[in-house]
Kinemage of the C-alpha trace (Angstrom):
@kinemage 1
@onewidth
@group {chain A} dominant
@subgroup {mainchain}
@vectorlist {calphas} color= white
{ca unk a 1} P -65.439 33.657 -114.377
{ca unk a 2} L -61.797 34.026 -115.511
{ca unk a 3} L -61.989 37.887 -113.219
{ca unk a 4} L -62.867 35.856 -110.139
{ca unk a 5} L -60.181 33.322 -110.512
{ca unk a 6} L -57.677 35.968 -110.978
{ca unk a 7} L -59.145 37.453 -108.358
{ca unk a 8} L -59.058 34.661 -106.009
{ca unk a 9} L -55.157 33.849 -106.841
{ca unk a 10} L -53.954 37.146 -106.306
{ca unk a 11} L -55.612 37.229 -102.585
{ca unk a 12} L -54.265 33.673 -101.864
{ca unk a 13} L -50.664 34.987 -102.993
{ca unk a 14} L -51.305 38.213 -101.048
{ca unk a 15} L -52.203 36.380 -97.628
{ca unk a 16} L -48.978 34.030 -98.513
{ca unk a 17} L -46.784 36.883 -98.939
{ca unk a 18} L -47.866 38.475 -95.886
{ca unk a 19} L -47.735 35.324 -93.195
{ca unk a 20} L -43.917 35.432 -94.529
{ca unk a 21} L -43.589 39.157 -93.654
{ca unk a 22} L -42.930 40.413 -97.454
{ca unk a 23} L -45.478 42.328 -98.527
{ca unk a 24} L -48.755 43.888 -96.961
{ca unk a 25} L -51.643 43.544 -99.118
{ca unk a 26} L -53.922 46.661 -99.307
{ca unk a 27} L -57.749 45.662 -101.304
{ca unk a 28} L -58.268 47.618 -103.669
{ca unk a 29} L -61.069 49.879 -103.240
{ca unk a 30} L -63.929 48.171 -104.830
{ca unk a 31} L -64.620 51.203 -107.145
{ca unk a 32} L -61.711 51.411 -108.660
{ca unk a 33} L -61.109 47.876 -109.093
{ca unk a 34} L -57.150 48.363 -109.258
{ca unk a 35} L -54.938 47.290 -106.779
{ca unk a 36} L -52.010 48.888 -105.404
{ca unk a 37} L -48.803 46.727 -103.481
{ca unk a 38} L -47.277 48.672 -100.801
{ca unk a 39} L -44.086 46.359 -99.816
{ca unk a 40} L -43.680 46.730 -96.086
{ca unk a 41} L -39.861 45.769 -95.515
{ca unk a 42} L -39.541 42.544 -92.971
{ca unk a 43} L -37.863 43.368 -89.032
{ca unk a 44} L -35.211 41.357 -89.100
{ca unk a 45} L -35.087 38.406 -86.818
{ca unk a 46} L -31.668 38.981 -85.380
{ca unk a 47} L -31.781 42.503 -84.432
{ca unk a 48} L -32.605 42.277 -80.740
{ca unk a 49} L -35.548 43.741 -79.331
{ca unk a 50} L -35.290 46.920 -77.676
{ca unk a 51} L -35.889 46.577 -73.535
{ca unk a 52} L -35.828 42.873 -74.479
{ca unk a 53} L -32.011 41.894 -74.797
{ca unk a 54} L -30.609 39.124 -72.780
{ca unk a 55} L -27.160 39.747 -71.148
{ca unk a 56} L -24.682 37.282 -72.171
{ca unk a 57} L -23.674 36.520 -69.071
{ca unk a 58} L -25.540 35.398 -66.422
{ca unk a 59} L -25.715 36.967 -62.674
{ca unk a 60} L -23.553 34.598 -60.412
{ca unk a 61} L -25.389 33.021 -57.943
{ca unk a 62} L -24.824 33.920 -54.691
{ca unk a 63} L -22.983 31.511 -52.089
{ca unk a 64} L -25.553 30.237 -49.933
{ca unk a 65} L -27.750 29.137 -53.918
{ca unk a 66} L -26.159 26.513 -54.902
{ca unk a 67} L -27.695 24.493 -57.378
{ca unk a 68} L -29.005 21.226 -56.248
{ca unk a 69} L -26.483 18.287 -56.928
{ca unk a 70} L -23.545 20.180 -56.848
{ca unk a 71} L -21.114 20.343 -53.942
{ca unk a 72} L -20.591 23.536 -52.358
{ca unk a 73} L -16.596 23.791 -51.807
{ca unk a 74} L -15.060 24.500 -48.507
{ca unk a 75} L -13.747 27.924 -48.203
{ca unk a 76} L -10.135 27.681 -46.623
{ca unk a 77} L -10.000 29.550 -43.287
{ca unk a 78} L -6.681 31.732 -42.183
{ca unk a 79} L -5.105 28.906 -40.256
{ca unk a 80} L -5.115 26.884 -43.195
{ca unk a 81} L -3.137 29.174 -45.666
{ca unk a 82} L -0.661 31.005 -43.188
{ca unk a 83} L 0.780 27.725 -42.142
{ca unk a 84} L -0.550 27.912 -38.410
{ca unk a 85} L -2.909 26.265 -36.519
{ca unk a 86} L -6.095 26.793 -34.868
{ca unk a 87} L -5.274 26.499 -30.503
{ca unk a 88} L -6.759 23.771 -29.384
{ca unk a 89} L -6.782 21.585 -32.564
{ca unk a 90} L -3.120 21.195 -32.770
{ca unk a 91} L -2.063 18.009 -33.350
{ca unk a 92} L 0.327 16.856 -30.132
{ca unk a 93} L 3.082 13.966 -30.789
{ca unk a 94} L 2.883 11.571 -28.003
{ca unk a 95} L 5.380 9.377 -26.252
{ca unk a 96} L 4.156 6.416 -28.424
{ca unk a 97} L 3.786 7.921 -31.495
{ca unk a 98} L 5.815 5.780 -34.263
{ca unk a 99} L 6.168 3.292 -31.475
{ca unk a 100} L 5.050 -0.738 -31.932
{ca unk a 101} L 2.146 -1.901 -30.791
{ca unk a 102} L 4.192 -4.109 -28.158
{ca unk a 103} L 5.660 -0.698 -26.573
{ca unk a 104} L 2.704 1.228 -26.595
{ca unk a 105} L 1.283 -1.924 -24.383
{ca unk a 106} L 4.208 -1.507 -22.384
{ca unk a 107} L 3.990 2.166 -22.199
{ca unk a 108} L -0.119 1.406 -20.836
{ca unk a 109} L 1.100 -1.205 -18.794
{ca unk a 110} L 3.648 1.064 -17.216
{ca unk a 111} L 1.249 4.071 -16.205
{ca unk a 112} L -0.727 0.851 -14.699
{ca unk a 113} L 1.783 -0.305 -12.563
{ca unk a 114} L 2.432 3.142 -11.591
{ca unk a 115} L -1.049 4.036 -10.641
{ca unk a 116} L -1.051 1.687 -7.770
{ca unk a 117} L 2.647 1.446 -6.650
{ca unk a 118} L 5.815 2.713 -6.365
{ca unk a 119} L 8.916 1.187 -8.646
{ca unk a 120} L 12.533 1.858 -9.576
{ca unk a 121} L 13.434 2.233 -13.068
{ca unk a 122} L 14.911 -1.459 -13.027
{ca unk a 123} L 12.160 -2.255 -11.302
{ca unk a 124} L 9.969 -1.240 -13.451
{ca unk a 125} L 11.328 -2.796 -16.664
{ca unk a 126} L 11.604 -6.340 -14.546
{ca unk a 127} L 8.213 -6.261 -13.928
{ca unk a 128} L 7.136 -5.521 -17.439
{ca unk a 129} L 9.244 -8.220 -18.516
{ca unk a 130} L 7.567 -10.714 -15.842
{ca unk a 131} L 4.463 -9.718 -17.746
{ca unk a 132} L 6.171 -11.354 -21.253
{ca unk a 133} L 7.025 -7.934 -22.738
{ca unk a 134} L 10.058 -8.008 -24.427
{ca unk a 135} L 13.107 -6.253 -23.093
{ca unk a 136} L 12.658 -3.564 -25.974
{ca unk a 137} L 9.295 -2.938 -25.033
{ca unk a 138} L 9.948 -2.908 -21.569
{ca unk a 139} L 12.592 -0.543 -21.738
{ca unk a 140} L 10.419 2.060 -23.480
{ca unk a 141} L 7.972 1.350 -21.365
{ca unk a 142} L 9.923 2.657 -18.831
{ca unk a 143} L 11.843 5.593 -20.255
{ca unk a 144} L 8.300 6.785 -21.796
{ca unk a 145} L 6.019 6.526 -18.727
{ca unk a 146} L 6.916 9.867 -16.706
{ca unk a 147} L 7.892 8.630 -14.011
{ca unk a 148} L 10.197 10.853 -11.506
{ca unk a 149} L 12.532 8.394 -9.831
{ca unk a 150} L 13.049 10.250 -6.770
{ca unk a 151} L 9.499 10.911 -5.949
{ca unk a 152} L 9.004 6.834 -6.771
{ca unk a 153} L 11.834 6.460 -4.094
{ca unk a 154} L 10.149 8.401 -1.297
{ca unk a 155} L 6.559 6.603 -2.099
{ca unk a 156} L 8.211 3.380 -2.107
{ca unk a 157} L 10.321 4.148 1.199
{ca unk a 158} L 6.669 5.563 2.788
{ca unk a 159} L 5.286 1.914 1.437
{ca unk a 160} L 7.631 -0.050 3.591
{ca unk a 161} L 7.440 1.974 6.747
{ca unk a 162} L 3.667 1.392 6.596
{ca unk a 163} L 4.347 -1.953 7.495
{ca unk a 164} L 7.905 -2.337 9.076
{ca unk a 165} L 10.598 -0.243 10.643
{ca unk a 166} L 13.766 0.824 9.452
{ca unk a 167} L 16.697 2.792 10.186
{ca unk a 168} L 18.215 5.457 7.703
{ca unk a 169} L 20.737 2.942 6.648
{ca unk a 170} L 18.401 -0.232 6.549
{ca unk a 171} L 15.809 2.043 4.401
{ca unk a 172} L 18.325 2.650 1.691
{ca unk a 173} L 19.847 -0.629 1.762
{ca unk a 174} L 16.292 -1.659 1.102
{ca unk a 175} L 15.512 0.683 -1.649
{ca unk a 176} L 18.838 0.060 -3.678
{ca unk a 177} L 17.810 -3.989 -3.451
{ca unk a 178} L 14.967 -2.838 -5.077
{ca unk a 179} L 16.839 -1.097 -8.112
{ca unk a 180} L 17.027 2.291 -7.052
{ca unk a 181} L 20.285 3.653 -7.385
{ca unk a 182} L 22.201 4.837 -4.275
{ca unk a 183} L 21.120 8.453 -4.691
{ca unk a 184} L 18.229 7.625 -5.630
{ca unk a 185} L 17.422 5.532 -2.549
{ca unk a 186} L 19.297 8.615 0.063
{ca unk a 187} L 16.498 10.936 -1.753
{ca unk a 188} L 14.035 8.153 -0.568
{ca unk a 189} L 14.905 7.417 2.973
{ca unk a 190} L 15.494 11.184 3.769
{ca unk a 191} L 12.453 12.576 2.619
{ca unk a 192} L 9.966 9.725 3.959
{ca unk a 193} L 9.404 11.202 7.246
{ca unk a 194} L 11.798 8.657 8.499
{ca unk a 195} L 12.450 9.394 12.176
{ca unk a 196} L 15.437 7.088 13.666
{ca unk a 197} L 14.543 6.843 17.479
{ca unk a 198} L 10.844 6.301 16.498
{ca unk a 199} L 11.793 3.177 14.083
{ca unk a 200} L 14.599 1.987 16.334
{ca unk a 201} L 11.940 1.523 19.466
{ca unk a 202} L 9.237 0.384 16.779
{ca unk a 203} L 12.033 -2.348 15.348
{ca unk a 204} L 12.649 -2.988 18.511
{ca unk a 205} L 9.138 -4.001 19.525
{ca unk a 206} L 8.761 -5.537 16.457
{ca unk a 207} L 11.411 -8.055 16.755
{ca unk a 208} L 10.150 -8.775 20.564
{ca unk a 209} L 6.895 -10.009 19.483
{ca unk a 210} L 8.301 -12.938 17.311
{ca unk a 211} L 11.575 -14.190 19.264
{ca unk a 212} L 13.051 -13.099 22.873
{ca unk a 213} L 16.115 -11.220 23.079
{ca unk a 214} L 18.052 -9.958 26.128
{ca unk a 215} L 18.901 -5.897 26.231
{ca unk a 216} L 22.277 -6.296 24.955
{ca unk a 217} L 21.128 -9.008 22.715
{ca unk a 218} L 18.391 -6.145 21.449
{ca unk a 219} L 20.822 -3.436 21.511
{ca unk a 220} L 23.233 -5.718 18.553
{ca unk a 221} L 20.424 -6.480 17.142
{ca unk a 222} L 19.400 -3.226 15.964
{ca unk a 223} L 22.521 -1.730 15.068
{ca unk a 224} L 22.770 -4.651 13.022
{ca unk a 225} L 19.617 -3.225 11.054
{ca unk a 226} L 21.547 0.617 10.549
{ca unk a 227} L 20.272 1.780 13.887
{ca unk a 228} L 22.765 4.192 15.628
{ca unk a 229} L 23.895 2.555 19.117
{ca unk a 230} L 22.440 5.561 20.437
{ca unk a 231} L 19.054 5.062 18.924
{ca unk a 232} L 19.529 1.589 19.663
{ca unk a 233} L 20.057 1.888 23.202
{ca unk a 234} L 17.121 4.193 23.601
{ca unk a 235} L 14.602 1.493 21.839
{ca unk a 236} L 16.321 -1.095 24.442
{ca unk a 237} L 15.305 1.032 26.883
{ca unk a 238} L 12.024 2.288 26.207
{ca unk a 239} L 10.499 -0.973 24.234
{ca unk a 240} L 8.834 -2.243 27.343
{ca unk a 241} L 10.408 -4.962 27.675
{ca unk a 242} L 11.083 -7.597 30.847
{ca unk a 243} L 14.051 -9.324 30.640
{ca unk a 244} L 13.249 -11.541 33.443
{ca unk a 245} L 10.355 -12.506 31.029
{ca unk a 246} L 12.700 -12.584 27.831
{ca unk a 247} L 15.050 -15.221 29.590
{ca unk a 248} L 12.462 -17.645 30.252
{ca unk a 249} L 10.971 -17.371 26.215
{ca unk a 250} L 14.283 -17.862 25.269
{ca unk a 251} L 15.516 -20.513 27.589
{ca unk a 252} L 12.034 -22.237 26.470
{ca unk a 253} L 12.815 -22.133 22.589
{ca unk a 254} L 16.288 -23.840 23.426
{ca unk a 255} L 14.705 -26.743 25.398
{ca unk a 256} L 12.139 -26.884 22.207
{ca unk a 257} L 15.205 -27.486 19.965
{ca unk a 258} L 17.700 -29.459 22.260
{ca unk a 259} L 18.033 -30.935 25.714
{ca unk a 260} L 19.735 -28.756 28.151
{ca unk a 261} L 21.611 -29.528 31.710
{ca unk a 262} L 20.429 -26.780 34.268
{ca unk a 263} L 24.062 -25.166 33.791
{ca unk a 264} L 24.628 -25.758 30.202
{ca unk a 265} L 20.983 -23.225 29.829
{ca unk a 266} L 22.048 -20.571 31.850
{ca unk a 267} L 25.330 -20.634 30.193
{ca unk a 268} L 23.565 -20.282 27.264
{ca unk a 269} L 20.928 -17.478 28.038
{ca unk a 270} L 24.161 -15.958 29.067
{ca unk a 271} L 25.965 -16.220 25.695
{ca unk a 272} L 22.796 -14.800 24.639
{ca unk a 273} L 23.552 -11.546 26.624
{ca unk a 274} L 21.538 -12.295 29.653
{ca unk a 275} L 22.782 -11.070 32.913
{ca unk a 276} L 23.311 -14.480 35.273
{ca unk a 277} L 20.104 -13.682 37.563
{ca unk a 278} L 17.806 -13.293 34.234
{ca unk a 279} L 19.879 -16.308 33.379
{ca unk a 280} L 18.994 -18.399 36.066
{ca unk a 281} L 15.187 -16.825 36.396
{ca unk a 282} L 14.769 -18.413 32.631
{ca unk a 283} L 15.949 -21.404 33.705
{ca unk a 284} L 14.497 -22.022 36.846
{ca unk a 285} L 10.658 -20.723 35.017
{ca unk a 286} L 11.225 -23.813 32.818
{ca unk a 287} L 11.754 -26.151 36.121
{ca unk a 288} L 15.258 -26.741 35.878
């Protein structure tokens, strides 16, 4: 009984020893009935494992694996680090820029105003003030908008002619009361297309269709406007006009005004420049 306890506690301690890696238990062989240790000695647990050894550092992932929830930084191009910039993405300084929001509304109103019509610098800024811009604002408005002054002289000039006639003189006389200066307005009137015996005989008609003049009367008339007398003598001439005719208008807008003796009219269509026969035709059409 005692053998097979012994027995029993020296196979429990062998099986103990070995799950620890001590000692290797070899039975004895049943004849003999000795047994015999043979210590094994343990592999120790921080010698790494041949074929098996982890690098300590880890292969970096390449640039397009990024692990998820990280950000993947933006890699700086060229144009970034040399200090130039891309063409094309360059960032331009406008007129306005650092300006107040009450210029840069002038500045827009400006380009307006010039995309439909023609001003003068003064002009300009006295229209922008109409508006309720300040004079500040208007003046930037103006000196930031573009505009060439000379070529807003010759549209302007082009403007007028579209609806009235004037000579060289009368055209620039025109565009200075419109705040051009005097060069300015000479740049204007000579590079309009402005053609003196054309404007003189248009003028000329012009002023026959709202009030009667005689040919002399005509002839003053126009070189009062600028017209040469030589360019107003030819529109006298060749405005189709008969005097005859003119004499009895005029004679008729005097007797609309006033009362008139028979003599005391034809004096006065003469004062008017009337020869006496046109004189006394006016009269005489008005039954006097």
């Amino acid at each position: 009984m005692k053998k097979i306890l012994a027995m029993s506690l020296a196979i429990l301690i062998a099986f103990t020893l070995s799950a620890c890696g001590g000692i290797t238990i070899t039975p004895a062989d049943s004849g003999s009935g000795t047994q015999e240790e043979t210590a094994t000695p343990a592999v120790p647990t921080d010698t790494p494992v041949p074929d098996k050894v982890q690098s300590e550092t880890p292969d970096p992932a390449s640039q397009d694996e990024v692990p998820s929830g990280t950000i993947k930084p933006a890699q700086a191009s060229a144009s970034d680090t040399d200090g130039t910039k891309t063409p094309g993405k360059t960032n331009t300084v406008s007129p306005s820029a650092g300006a107040t929001t009450g210029q840069k509304n002038a500045l827009q109103k400006a380009h307006s105003y010039l995309s439909f019509s023609a001003f003068s610098y003064n002009g300009l800024i006295d229209q922008l003030e109409y508006e309720g811009f300040t004079h500040e604002e208007a003046v930037y408005g103006a000196d930031n908008c573009g505009a060439d002054w000379d070529a807003q002289a010759v549209e302007k000039a082009k403007s007028y002619l579209k609806f009235s006639s004037f000579s060289h003189d009368g055209l620039i006389d025109q565009l200075e009361y419109e705040g051009f200066t005097h060069d300015q307005a000479v740049y204007g009137a000579d590079n309009c297309g402005l053609e003196g015996g054309s404007q003189a005989v248009a003028k000329a008609k012009s002023y026959l269709d709202f009030s009667a003049f005689s040919y002399d009367g005509l002839v003053e008339q126009l070189e009062y406007e600028g017209f040469s007398h030589e360019d107003a003598v030819n529109a006298a001439d060749n405005c189709g006009a008969d005097w005859n005719e003119q004499a009895a208008k005029k004679a008729k807008s005097y007797l609309d005004l006033s009362s008139f003796s028979r003599n005391g009219l034809i004096d006065q269509l003469e004062y008017e420049g009337f020869t006496h026969d046109q004189a006394v035709y006016g009269v005489e059409a008005n039954g006097l």
